[in-house]
C-alpha positions as a printed Julia matrix, in Angstrom:
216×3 Matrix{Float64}:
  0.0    0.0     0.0
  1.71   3.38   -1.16
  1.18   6.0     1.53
 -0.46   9.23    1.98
  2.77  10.68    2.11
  4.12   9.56   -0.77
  0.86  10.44   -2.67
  0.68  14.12   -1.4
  4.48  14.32   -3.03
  2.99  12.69   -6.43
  0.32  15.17   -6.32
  3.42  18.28   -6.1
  5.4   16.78   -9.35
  3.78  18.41  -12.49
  3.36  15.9   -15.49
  5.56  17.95  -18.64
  8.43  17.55  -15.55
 11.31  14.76  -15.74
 12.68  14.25  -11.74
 14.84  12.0    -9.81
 13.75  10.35   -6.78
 16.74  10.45   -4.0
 15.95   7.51   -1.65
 13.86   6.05   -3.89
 13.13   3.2    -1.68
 10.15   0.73   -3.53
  9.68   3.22   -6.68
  6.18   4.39   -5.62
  6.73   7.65   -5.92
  7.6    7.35  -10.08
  4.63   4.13   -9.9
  2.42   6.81   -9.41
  4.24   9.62  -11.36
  3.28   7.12  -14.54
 -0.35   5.96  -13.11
 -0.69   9.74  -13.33
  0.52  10.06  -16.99
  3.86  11.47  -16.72
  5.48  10.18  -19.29
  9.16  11.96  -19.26
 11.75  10.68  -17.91
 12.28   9.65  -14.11
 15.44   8.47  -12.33
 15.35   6.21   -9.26
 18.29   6.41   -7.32
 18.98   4.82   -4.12
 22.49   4.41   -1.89
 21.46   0.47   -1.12
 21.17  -2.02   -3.97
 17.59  -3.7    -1.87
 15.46  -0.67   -2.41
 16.69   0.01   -5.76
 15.92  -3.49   -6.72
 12.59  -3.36   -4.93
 12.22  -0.49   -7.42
 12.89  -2.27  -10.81
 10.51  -5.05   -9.8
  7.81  -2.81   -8.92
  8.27  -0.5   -12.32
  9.05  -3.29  -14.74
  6.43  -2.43  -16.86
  7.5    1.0   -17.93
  9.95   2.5   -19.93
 12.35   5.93  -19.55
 12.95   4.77  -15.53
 16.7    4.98  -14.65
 17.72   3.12  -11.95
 21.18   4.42  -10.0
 22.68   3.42   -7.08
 24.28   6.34   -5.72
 25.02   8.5    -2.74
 22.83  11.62   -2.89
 23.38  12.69   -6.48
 26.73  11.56   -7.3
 26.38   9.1    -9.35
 23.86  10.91  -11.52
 24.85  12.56  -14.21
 21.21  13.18  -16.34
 19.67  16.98  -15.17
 15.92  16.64  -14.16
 13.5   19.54  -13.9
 12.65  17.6   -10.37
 14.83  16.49   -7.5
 12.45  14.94   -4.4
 14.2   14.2    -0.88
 12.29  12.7     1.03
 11.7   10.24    4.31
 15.12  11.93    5.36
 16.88  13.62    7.81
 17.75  17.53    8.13
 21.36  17.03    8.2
 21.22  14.36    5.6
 19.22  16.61    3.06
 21.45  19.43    3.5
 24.49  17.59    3.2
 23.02  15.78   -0.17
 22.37  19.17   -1.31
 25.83  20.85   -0.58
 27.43  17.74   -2.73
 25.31  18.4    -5.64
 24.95  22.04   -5.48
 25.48  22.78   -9.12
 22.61  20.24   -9.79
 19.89  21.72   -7.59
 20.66  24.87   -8.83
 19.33  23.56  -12.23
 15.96  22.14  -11.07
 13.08  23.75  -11.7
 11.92  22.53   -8.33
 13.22  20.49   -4.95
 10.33  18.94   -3.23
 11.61  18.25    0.35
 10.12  16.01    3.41
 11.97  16.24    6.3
 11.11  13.87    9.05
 12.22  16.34   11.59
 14.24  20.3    12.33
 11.47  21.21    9.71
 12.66  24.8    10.88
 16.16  24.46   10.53
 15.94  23.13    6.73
 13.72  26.69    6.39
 15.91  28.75    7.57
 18.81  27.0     5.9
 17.15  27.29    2.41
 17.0   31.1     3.02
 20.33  31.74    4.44
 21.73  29.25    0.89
 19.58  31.56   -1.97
 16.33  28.74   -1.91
 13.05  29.9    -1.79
  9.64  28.04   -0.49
  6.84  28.28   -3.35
  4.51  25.75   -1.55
  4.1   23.65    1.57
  1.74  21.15    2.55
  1.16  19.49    6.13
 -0.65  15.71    6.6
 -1.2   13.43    8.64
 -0.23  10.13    8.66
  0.53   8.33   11.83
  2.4   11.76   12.32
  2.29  14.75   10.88
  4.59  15.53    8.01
  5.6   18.75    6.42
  6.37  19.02    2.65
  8.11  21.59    1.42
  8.03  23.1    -2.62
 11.45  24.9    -3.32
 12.57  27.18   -6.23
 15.83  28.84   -6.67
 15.81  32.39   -5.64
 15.45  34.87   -2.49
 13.07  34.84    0.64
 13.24  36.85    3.27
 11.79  34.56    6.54
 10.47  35.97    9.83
 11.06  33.95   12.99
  7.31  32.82   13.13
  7.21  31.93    9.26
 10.77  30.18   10.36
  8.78  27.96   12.82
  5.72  27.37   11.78
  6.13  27.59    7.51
  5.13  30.69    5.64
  2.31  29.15    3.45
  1.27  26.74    6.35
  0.45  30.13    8.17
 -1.38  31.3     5.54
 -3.67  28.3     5.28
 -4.0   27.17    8.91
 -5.45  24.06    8.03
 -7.84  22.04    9.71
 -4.36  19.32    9.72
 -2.3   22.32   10.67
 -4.77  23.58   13.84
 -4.93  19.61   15.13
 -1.61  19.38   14.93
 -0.33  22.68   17.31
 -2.99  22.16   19.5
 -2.0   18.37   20.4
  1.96  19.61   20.81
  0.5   22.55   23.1
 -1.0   19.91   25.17
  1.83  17.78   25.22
  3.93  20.5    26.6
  1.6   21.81   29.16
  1.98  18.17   30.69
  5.72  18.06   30.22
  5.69  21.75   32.06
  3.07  20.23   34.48
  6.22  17.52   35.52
  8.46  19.82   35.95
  9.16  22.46   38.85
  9.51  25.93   38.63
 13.55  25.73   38.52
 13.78  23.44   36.14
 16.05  24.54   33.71
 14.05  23.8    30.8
 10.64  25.39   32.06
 11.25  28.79   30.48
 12.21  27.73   26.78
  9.1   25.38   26.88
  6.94  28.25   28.33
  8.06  29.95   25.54
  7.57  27.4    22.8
  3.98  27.02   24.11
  3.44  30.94   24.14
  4.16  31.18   20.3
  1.89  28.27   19.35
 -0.96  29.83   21.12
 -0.46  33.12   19.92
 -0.38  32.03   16.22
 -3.46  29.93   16.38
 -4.79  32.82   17.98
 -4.2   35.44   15.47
């Protein structure tokens, strides 16, 4: 069963656009690229030879797939409109980024999941001349950000920073659920601890800003 996740992403990649899949995993991602009629070309690359099999099995019956086992980007050498990280960490995305620089500064678009410092990676695009375009939030087990990047300038408050700059804008019903369960989870981490406890002030804080921007 492909998940919502991976859907959501499918949903992002426009059809005319050829992309590569870093981390490609089972191939569901380009399964349903070609379920959904995109018909240019699509790389699968993976760093382990088990997913990237998984992926030839599963996509046998089309054609224009390259499969490439590769860390990050290095061992591809074919420019797609579309590079998609997903299922990864912060650091990891970054550093996959910094190795390929010249060849996400040729996309047309990076569609990124993070599975966590969803802040960091936004602040990081617009400290490295990347800008957001488009973000979406679901849930899944968890909740999972996805994030549309473009080359170019943004200029980031600390708010947009934290909580995503088109996320704010919509303040989805999967966006409101989502701040209001990790408010309550740190009013009963704050309930635990005692008044000197180091760490009561920055979560005070954290909570403070989550109310205040559901609020407004």
């Amino acid at each position: 069963m492909i998940s919502k996740r991976i859907r959501e992403i499918a949903k992002l990649i426009k059809k005319e656009y050829s992309f590569v899949d870093i981390g490609c995993d089972h191939g569901y991602l380009a399964l349903l690229a070609r379920e959904n009629g995109n018909k240019n070309l699509i790389i699968c690359s993976d760093n382990k030879e088990g997913p990237l099999n998984n992926a030839r099995k599963n996509l046998e019956n089309y054609n224009n797939i390259l499969f490439v086992l590769s860390d990050g980007l290095k061992e591809v050498n074919i420019q797609t409109d579309v590079a998609v990280l997903a299922g990864m960490g912060y650091l990891t995305v970054k550093n996959i980024i910094l190795d390929s620089l010249d060849y996400f500064k040729n996309c047309k678009q990076i569609i990124i999941q993070v599975n966590q410092n969803v802040s960091l990676l936004r602040k990081w695009l617009s400290d490295n001349d990347f800008k957001i375009v488009a973000e979406r939030m679901i849930y899944e087990y968890k909740y999972y950000e996805i994030l549309v990047i473009e080359n170019g300038k943004m200029k980031l408050n600390e708010e947009q920073i934290m909580f995503g700059p088109y996320l704010l804008k919509e303040k989805s019903e999967t966006f409101i659920d989502c701040y209001k369960k990790q408010i309550n989870k740190l009013n009963k981490i704050l309930n635990d601890l005692n008044n000197e406890h180091p760490d009561r002030l920055k979560i005070e804080k954290k909570v403070l800003k989550m109310k205040k921007m559901l609020e407004d």
